[in-house]
KEZA-654548 format. One record per residue (C-alpha): residue in three letters; residue number from 1; x, y, z. Coordinates in steps of 0.02 Angstrom, whole numbers, m for minus. Layout:
// residues N
> ala|NUM|X|Y|Z
...
// end
This chain:
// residues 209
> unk|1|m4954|5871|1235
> unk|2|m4962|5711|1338
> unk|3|m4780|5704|1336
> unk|4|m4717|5727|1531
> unk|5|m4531|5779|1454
> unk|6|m4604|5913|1341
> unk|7|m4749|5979|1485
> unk|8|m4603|5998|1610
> unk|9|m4546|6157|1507
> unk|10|m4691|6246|1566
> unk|11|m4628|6245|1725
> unk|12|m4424|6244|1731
> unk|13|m4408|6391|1605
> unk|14|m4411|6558|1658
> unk|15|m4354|6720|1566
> unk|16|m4277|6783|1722
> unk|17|m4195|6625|1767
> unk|18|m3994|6651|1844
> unk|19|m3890|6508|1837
> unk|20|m3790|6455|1972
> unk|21|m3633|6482|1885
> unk|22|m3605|6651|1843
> unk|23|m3506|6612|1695
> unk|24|m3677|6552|1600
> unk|25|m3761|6715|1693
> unk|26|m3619|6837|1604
> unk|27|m3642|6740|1401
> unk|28|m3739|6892|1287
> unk|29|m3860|6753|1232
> unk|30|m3945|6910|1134
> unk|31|m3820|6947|1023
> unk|32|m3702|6759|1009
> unk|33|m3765|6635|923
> unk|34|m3742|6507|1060
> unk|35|m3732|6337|1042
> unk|36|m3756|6190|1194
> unk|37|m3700|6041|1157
> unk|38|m3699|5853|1246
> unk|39|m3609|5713|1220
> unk|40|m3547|5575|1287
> unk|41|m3626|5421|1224
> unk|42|m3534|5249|1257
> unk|43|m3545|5218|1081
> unk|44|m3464|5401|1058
> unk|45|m3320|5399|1185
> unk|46|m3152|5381|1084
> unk|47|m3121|5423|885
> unk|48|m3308|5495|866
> unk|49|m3323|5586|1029
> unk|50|m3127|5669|960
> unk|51|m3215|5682|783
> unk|52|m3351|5818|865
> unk|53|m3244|5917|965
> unk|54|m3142|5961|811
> unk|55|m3276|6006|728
> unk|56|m3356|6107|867
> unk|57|m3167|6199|869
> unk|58|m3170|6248|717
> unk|59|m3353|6307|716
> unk|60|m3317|6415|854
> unk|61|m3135|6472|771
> unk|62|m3217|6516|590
> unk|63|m3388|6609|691
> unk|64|m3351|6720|798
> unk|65|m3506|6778|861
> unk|66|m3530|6576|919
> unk|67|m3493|6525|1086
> unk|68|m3516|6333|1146
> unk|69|m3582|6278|1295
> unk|70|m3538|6099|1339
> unk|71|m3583|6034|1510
> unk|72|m3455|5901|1514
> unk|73|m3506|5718|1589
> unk|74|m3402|5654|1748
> unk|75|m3348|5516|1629
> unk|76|m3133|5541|1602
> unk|77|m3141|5479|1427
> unk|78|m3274|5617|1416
> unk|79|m3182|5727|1521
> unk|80|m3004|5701|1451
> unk|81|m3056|5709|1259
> unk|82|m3181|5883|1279
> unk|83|m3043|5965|1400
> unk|84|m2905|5918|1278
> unk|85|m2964|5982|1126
> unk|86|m3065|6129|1177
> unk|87|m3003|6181|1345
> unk|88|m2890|6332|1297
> unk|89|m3031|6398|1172
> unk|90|m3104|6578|1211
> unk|91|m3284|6560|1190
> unk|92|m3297|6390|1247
> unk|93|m3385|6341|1415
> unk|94|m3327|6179|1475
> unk|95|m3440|6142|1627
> unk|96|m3485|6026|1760
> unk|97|m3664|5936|1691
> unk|98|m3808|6036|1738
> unk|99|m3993|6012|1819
> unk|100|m4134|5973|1697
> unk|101|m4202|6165|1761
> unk|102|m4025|6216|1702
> unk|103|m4011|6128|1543
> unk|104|m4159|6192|1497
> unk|105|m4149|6352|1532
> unk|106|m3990|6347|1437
> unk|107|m4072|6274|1290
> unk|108|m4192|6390|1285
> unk|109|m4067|6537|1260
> unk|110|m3966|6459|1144
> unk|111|m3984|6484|965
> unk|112|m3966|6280|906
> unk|113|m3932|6133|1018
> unk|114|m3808|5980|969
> unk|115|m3825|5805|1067
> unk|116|m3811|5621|1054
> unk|117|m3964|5621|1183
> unk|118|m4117|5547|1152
> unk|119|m4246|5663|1267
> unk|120|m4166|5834|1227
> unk|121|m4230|5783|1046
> unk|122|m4387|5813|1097
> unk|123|m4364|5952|1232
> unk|124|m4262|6055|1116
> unk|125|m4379|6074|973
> unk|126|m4517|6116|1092
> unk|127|m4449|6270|1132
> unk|128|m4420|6298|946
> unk|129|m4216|6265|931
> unk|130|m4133|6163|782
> unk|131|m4069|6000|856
> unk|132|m3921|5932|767
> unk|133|m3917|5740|820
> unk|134|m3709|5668|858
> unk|135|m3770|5500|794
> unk|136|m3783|5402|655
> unk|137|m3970|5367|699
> unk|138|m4085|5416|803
> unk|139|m4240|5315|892
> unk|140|m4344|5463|870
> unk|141|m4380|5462|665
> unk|142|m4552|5540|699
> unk|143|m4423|5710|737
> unk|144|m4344|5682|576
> unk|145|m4498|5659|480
> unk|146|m4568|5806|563
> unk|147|m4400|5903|496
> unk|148|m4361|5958|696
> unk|149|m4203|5886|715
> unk|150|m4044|5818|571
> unk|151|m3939|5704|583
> unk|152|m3773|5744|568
> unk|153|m3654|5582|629
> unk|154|m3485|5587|715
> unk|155|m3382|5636|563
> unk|156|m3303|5792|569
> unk|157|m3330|5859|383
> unk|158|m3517|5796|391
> unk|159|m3534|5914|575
> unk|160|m3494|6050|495
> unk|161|m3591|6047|312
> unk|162|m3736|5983|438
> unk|163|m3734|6123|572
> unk|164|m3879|6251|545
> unk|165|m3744|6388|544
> unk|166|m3670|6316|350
> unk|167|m3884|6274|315
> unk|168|m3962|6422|360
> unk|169|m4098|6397|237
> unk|170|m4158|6242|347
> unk|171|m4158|6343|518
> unk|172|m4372|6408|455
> unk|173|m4399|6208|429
> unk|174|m4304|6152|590
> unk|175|m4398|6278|703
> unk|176|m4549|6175|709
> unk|177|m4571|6093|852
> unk|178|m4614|5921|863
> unk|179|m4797|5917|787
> unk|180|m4928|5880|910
> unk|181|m5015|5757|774
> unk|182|m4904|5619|830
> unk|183|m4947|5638|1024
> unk|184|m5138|5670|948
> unk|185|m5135|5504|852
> unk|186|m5043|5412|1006
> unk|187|m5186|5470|1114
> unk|188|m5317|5406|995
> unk|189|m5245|5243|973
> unk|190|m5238|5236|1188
> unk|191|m5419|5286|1199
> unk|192|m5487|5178|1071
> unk|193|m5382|5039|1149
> unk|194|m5451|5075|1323
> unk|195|m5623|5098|1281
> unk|196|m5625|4935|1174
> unk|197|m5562|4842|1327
> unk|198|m5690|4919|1414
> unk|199|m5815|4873|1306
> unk|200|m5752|4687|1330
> unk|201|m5720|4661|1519
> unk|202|m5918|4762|1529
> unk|203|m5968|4604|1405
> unk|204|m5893|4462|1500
> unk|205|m5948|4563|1674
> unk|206|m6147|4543|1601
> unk|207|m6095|4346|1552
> unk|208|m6109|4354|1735
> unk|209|m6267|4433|1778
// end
């Protein structure tokens, strides 16, 4: 695709992949409607980081075929907040962060993704997953445009009419990944670019001659 986040896929995702904790080994990914989630923004830590972790409670206490995996970030105000609210939860997985070959693996199994990250917007719909976005914008409005991920914000009420559990109708829309016209055009504009430079420095070279 020419993006180096999106080609990595090819090679960290594997359908017999184990994880090296056995709790993300033993999840029925078949048959829950799993859900892994980051946060931990700067801009997030606080009120809106408290705001998605009650709404990811009650998401998993209203669905109970939905189970959350949340590799937690080192941060305490992460830490302290995530642990707090959704620590004695069954169904919840409150882990250490993972590898990129984890995370994606993870992603890959799960049935929608949730994250105030900027490159799992991309990685995410690439393998076909409905990214909700824990921000109240996003630098990639290309994946927006292209109907790949939502914004949802760090309000509580607008996480859960947002989630593609509540919208189910929007899962079909959501499920197509990034479109490849918008790396095509970016390579176009690079090659034209390069060859018009070319064209110039081979000018100035025969100025020369």
């Amino acid at each position: 695709t020419g993006n180096t986040a999106v080609d990595c896929l090819k090679t960290t995702i594997s359908d017999d992949f184990k994880f090296d904790l056995e709790e993300l080994n033993n999840i029925d990914y078949k048959n829950k409607r799993v859900i892994t989630m980051t946060a931990h923004r700067r801009e997030n830590l606080g009120k809106p980081l408290e705001n998605i972790c009650n709404a990811l409670k009650q998401i998993v206490t209203e669905y109970e075929d939905v189970e959350l995996v949340y590799p937690v970030h080192l941060n305490p105000a992460v830490r302290e907040t995530a642990f707090g609210i959704l620590g004695d939860m069954d169904r919840v997985h409150l882990i250490d962060p993972l590898d990129v070959e984890e995370l994606h693996n993870a992603m890959s199994r799960s049935f929608m993704v949730m994250t105030d990250s900027g490159g799992i917007q991309e990685e995410a719909p690439a393998l076909a997953k409905p990214v909700l976005v824990l921000r109240k914008e996003t630098e990639r409005p290309e994946a927006v445009a292209a109907g790949t991920v939502k914004i949802a914000g760090v309000e509580k009420d607008d996480i859960l009419q947002r989630n593609c559990l509540t919208v189910k109708m929007r899962i079909i829309k959501w499920h197509t990944p990034l479109t490849l016209t918008v790396m095509v055009k970016r390579q176009e504009e690079l090659l034209k670019l390069f060859f018009t430079h070319l064209v110039t420095v081979t000018n100035v070279l025969r100025t020369f001659q």
